[in-house]
DRENZA-702711 format. One record per residue (C-alpha): residue in one letter; x, y, z; residue number from 1. Coordinates in Angstrom, 2 decimals. Layout:
DRENZA-702711
a|X|Y|Z|NUM
...
This chain:
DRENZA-702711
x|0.00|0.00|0.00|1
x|0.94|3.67|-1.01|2
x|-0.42|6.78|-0.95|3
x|-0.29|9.01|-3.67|4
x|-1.61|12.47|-5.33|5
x|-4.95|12.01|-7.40|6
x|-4.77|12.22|-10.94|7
x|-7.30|14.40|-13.27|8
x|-8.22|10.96|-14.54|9
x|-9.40|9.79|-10.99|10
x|-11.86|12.63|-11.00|11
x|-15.03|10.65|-11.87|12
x|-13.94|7.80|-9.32|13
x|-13.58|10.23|-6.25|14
x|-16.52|12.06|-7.11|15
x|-18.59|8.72|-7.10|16
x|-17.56|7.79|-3.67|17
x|-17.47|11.35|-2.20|18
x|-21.17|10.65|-3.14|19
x|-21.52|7.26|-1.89|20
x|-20.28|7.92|1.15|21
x|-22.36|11.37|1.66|22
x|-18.25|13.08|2.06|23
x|-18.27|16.86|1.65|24
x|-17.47|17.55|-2.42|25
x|-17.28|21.51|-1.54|26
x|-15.35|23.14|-4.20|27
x|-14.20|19.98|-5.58|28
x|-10.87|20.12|-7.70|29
x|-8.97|16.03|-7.67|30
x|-5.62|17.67|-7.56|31
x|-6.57|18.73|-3.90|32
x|-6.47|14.98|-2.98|33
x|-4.41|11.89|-2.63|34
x|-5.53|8.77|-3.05|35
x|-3.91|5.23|-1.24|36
x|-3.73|2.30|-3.32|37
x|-2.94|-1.32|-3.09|38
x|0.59|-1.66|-4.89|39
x|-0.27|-5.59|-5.55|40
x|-4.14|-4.94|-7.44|41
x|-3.48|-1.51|-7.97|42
x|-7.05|-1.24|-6.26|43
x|-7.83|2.44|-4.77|44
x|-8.51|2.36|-1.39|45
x|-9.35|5.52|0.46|46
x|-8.72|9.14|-0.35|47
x|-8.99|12.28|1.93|48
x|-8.06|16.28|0.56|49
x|-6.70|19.51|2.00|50
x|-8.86|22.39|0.95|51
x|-7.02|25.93|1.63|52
x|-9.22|28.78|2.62|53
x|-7.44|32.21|1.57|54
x|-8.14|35.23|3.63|55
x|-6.41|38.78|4.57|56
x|-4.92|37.55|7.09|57
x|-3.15|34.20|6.05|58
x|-4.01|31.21|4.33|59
x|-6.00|27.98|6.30|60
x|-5.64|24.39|5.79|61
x|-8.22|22.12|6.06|62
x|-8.47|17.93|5.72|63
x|-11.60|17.20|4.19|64
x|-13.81|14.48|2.36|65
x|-11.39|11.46|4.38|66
x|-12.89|8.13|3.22|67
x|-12.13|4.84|3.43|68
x|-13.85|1.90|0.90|69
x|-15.79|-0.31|2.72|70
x|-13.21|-3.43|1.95|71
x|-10.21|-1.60|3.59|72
x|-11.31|-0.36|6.38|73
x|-9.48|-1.07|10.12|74
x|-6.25|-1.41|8.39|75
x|-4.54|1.70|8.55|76
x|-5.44|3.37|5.50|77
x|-7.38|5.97|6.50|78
x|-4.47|6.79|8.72|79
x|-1.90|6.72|5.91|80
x|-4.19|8.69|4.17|81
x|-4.15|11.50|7.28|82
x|-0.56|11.04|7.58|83
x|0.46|12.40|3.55|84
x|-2.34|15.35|4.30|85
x|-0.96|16.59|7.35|86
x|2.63|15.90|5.70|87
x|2.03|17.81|2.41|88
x|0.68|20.76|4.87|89
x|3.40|21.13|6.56|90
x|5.01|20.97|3.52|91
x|3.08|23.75|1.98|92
x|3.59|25.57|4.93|93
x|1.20|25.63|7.26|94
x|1.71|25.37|10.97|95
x|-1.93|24.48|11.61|96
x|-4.16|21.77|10.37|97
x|-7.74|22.35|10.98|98
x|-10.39|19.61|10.18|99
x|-14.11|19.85|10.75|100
x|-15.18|16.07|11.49|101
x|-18.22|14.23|12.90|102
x|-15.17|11.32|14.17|103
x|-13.25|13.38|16.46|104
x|-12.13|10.14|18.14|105
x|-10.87|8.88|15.21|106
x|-8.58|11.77|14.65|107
x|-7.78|12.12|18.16|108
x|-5.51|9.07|17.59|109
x|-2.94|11.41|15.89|110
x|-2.81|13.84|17.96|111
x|-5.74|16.06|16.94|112
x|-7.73|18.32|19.73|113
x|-11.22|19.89|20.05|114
x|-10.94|23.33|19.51|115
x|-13.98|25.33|20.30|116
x|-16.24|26.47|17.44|117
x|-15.82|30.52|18.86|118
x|-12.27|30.03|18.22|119
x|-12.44|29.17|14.61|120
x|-10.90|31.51|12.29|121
x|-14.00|33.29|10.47|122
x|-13.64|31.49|7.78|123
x|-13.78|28.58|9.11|124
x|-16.55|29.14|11.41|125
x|-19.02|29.94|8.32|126
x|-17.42|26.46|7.05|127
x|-18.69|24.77|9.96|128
x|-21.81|26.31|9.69|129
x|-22.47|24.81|6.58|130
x|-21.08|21.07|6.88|131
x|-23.39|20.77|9.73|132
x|-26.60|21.90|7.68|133
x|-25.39|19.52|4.89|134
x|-22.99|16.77|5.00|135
x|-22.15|16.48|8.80|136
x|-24.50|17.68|11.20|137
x|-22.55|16.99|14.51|138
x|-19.00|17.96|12.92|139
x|-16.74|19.38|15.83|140
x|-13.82|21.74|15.14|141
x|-10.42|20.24|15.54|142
x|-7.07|21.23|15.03|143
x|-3.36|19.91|14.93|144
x|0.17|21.49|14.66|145
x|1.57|19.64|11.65|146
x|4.60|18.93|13.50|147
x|2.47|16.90|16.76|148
x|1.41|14.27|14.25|149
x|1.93|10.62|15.79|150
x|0.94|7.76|13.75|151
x|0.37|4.76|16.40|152
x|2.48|1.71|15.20|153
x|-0.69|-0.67|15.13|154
x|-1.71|1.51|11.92|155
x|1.62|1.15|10.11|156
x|1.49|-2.71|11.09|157
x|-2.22|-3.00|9.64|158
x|-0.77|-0.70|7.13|159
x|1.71|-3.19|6.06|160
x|-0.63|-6.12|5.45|161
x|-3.31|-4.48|4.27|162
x|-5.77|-6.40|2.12|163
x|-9.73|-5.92|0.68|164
x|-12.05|-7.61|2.64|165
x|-12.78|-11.14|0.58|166
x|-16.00|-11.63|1.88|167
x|-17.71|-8.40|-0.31|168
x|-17.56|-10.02|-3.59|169
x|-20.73|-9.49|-5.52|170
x|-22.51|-12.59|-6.96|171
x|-22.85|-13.22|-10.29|172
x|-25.54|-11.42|-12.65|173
x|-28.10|-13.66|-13.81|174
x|-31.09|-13.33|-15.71|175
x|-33.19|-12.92|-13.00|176
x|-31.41|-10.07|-11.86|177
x|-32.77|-7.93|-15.34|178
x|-36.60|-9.25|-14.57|179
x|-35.79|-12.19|-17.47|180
x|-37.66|-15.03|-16.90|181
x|-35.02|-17.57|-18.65|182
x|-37.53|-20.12|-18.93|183
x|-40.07|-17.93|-20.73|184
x|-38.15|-15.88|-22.73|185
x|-37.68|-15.67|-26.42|186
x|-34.41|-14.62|-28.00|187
x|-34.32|-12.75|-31.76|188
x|-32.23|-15.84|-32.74|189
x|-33.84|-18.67|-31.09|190
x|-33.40|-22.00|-32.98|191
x|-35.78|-23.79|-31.24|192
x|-33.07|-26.17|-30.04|193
């Protein structure tokens, strides 16, 4: 498993499971996120974005839209996924990492802490606002110095080995599945055989 920018071809593929998974798509733009793959299948396997809010002031960074398919999930990938956004901040700059999350436990594990919604920058106060009237009605403010991130080894570990879940394979389309009665039904070329 790695995790890597998105591509402008992923675009269609993110948007689809921002959707499925009711994720904030807010200003989408795929070059925002990164996306962690399976280096074996070269199956996707979660994806999570920084969104930067300009103002007078100085610039804010914000992780966003973190998801995790179904089939990966509890193996670290949603934490790998955290790490390379709070990595690429710090990168970019930023001191502060804020993230506006109805999981504050989850982020908690890396160091993360409440921060109350009064001391929000602006910016991100109207932000809140509106991810609790649409996509996450009990997001809580959090923030995290991009420096304080700690990755608990257990992730890395799951990390490591991670795998899709085999159990999640979809049966086989039959006939019945498109309201065919294969019994009854007639085909243009029927012999008659």
């Amino acid at each position: 498993m790695y995790v890597r920018d998105a591509k402008n071809r992923e675009e269609v593929w993110l948007l689809d499971h921002i959707e499925a998974m009711g994720l904030d798509e807010t200003a989408f733009r795929s070059r925002d996120y990164v996306i962690a793959i399976d280096e074996e299948s070269n199956e996707k396997a979660g994806f999570g974005r920084i969104r930067v809010h300009k103002t007078d002031d100085a610039d804010l960074c914000e992780l966003t839209s973190i998801g995790v398919l179904s089939d990966w999930r509890g193996q670290g990938v949603g934490a790998h996924v955290v790490e390379r956004l709070v990595q690429t901040a710090g990168d970019e700059g930023f001191e502060t990492v804020y993230a506006l999350t109805d999981e504050p436990d989850y982020l908690g594990q890396f160091g993360f802490e409440p921060l109350p919604a009064a001391e929000l920058p602006e910016k991100l106060q109207a932000r809140l606002e509106g991810k609790r009237e649409g996509s996450a009605p009990e997001a809580v403010p959090m923030t995290l110095s991009t420096g304080a991130f700690a990755m608990p080894r257990r992730f890395r570990d799951r990390f490591k080995r991670a795998a899709p879940d085999a159990g999640t394979e979809e049966p086989e389309e039959g006939p019945e599945d498109f309201g065919i009665d294969p019994d009854e039904a007639t085909y243009k070329y029927d012999t008659g055989r």
